[in-house]
N, C-alpha and C positions, 0 to 999 in steps of 0.2 A: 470457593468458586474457581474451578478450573477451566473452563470451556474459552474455544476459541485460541488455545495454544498460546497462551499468554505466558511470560517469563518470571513474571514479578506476582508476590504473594494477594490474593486478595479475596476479603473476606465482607459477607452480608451481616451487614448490623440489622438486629430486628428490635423496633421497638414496643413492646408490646402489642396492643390494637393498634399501633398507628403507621406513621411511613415505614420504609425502610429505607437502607441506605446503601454504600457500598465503601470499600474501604481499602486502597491501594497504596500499598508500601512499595518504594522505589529508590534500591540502592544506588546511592550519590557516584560511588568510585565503581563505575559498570566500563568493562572492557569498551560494552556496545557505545556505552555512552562517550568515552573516547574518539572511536570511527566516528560515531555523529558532529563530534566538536560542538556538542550544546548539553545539558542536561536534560533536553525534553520539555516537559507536558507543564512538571509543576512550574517551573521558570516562567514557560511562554504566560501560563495564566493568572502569575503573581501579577507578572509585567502588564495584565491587559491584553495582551494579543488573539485570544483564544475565546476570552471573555466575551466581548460585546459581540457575538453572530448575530447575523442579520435573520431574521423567520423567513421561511419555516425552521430553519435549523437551529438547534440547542445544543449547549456544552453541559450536560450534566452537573460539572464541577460544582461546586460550593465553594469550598474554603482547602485553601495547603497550606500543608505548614511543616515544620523542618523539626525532625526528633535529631536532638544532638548524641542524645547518647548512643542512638543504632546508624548516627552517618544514613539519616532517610529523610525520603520525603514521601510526607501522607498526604493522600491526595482523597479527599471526603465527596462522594458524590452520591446525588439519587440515584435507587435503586428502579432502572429502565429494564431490567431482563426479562420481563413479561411482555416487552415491545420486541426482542429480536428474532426475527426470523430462523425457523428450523432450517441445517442445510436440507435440499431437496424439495423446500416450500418456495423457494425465492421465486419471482414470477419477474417479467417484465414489466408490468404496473411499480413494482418497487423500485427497479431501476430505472422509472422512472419519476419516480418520487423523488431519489434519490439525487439525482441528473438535476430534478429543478430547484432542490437546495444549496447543491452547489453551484448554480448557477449564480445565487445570490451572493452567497460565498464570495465565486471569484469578481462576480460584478463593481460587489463592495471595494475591492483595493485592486480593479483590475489597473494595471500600467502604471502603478504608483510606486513612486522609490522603495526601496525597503524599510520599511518600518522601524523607527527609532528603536523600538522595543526588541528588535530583532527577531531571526524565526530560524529552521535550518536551514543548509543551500540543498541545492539538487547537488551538488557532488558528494557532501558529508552524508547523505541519504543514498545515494546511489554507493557510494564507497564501501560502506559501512554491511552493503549485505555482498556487495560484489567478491570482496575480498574475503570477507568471510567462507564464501561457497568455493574461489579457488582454493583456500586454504582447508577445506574439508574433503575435495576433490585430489588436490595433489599434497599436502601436508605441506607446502610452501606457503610460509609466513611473510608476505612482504611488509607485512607494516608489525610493530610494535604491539599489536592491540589484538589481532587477527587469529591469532590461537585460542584467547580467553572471550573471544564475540561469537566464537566455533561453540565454546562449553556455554553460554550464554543461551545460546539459541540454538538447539537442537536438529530444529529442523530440518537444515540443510545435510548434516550426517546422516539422518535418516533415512534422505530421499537422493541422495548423490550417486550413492552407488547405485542404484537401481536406474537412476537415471542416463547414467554415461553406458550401462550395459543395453539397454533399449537404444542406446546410438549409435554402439558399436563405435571399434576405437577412430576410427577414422573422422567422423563426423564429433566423436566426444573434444578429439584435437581441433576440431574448428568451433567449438562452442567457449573452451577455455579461452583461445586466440578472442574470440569475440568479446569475452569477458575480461580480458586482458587489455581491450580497445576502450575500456566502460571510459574514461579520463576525455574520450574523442566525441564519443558522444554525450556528453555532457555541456562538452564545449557548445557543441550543434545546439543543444536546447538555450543556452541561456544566451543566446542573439535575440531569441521571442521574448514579445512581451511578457513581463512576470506578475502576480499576485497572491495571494495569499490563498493556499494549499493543504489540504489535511494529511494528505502523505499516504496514509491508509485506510481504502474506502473498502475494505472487506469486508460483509454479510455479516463477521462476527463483533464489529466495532458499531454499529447500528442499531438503532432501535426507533419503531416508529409508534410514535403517542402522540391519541388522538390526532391533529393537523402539524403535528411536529414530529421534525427526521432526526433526531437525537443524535450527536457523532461523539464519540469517547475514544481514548486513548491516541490524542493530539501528539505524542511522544515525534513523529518524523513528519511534522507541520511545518513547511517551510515555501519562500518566497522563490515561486518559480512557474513557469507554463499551467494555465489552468488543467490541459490536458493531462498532466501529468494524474490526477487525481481519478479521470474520466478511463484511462488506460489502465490503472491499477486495478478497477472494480474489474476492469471489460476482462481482463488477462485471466484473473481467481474465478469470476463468476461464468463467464462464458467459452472460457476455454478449457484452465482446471478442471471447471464442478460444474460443469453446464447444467440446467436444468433438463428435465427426461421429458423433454419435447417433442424431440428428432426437428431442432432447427439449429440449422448453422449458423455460426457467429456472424457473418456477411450479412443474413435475414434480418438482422435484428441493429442495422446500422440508420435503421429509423430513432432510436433514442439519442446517437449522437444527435442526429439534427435537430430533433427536439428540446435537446438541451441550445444548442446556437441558436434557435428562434429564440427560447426563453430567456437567454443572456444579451441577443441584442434588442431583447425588449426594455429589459434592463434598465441597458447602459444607454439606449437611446439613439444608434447610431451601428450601423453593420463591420461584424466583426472580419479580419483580410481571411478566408478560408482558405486561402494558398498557404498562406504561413500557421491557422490550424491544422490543417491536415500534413502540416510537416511535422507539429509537434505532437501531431497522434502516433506517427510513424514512429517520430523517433521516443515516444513514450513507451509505445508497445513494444519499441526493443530492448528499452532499459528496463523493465519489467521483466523481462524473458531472463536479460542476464543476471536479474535481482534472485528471482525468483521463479524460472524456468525450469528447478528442480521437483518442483511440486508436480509436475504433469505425468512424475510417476508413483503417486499417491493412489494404491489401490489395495482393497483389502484383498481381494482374489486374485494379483500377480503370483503366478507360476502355477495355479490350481486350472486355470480356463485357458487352454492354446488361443483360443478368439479370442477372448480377453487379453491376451500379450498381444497380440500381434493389432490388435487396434491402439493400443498402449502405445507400442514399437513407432506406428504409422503417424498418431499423433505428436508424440514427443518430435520425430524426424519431417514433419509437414511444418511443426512452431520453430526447429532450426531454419528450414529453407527459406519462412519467411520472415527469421533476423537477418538472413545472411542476405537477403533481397534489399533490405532496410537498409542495412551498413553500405551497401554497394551503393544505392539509388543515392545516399548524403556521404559518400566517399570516407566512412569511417575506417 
């Protein structure tokens, strides 16, 4: 099972006529795992922390456990892949569906210390792809780790070059500077209230069964701004890989709200929307600098001139409004 752009090997157990299952090997000594300063999914869910979600939402997992002789960790889970959403099927009913599980989600430990158990921070999450993308863009390694989280995750090699050439040099120099600020905005975020966060809410990490929102690959779960989690989907799903609607992301700021009704129903009490909508802001910008290389993910770049030039316009309309972000909270 390859889909979904996943790094780590994983394979469908079939059991005869009966369930199946899923089967994720995840090497211990991983560059990425370094940037993160945690080892992820199996840890969080040894510990508990990933374990008890609140419904609608579910952890697939079952059971991990530690192969000594491969330095891994097996992570055994049901086989939900009949629940995930084709790209180009995703609707707003799902992100909405979506929206009210995590609502539960961050309800459950919203404003609470950080959990015994521990989880990631938003800097070791943010770091970890930040530096990786300067270092796949300029070949400048500033950390230890930063070259081998390049070969790790592909990704970003993939999509950098194409990316800074849709910016043109001028503008590619202010995205690096921005990316280079990632340490500023981090700080900004973690003055808001924190709680417990799945990291990545992308299309490919979901599965909806029956009245449950299935989330897998808890790997960059950590204790920080709920919005963070709400901003990661909005950035992939509605700006990336928008659905073939013809509606702009701004039309569809009805599911934020929807999700804040559903979370101060919750908790019981209104949540401060001045200090939400700061950490939308500045989620939407840590996402850009995470992962703003993806917005030149096209299979028909350089075959269709309208096709580049909507590319061009997009990549360069998602700069102007970090660089609005960074100014408005003085990063």
């Amino acid at each position: 099972m390859t889909g979904g752009r996943t790094s780590q090997p994983v394979s469908r157990l079939v059991c005869g006529t009966g369930p199946h299952y899923v089967l994720k090997r995840v090497p211990r000594r991983r560059a990425f795992a370094r940037g993160l300063g945690t080892e992820g999914e199996a840890v969080f869910w040894l510990a508990g922390t990933t374990r008890g979600v609140p419904p609608p939402l579910a952890n697939p997992t079952f059971d991990v456990s530690y192969h000594c002789e491969r330095d891994e960790w097996w992570v055994l889970m049901d086989d939900v892949s009949e629940g995930i959403v084709a790209r180009g099927h995703w609707t707003e009913q799902h992100t909405l569906r979506l929206f009210e599980a995590l609502a539960a989600l961050h309800a459950d430990a919203w404003g609470e210390p950080e959990p015994t158990a521990g989880l990631g921070t938003p800097a070791g999450t943010t770091g970890v792809f930040v530096e990786t993308a300067i270092y796949a863009a300029t070949g400048d390694a500033r950390t230890t780790w930063a070259e081998g989280a390049a070969g790790e995750f592909g990704v970003a090699a993939a999509f950098l070059p194409r990316f800074v050439e849709l910016l043109g040099a001028r503008d590619a120099d202010t995205y690096l500077d921005l990316c280079r600020a990632w340490p500023q905005v981090v700080a900004a975020l973690e003055q808001f209230a924190p709680t417990r966060v799945h990291g990545d809410t992308r299309g490919a990490n979901l599965a909806f069964v029956g009245d449950r929102v299935v989330m897998f690959d808890w790997d960059f779960a950590m204790h920080g701004p709920a919005a963070l989690d709400l901003t990661w989907h909005w950035f992939l799903q509605y700006w990336a890989y928008p659905p073939d609607d013809g509606r702009r992301s701004e039309e569809r700021l009805w599911l934020r709200d929807a999700y804040l009704e559903h979370l101060e129903n919750l908790l019981g009490h209104k949540v401060d929307r001045k200090a939400f909508d700061a950490t939308w802001d500045l989620g939407w910008l840590r996402v850009f600098l995470q992962l703003g290389f993806v917005l030149a993910d096209n299979d028909d770049a350089g075959d269709d001139p309208d096709v580049d030039r909507r590319q061009r316009a997009l990549c360069r309309h998602a700069l102007h409004t970090a660089q609005t972000i960074a100014d408005r909270y003085a990063v």
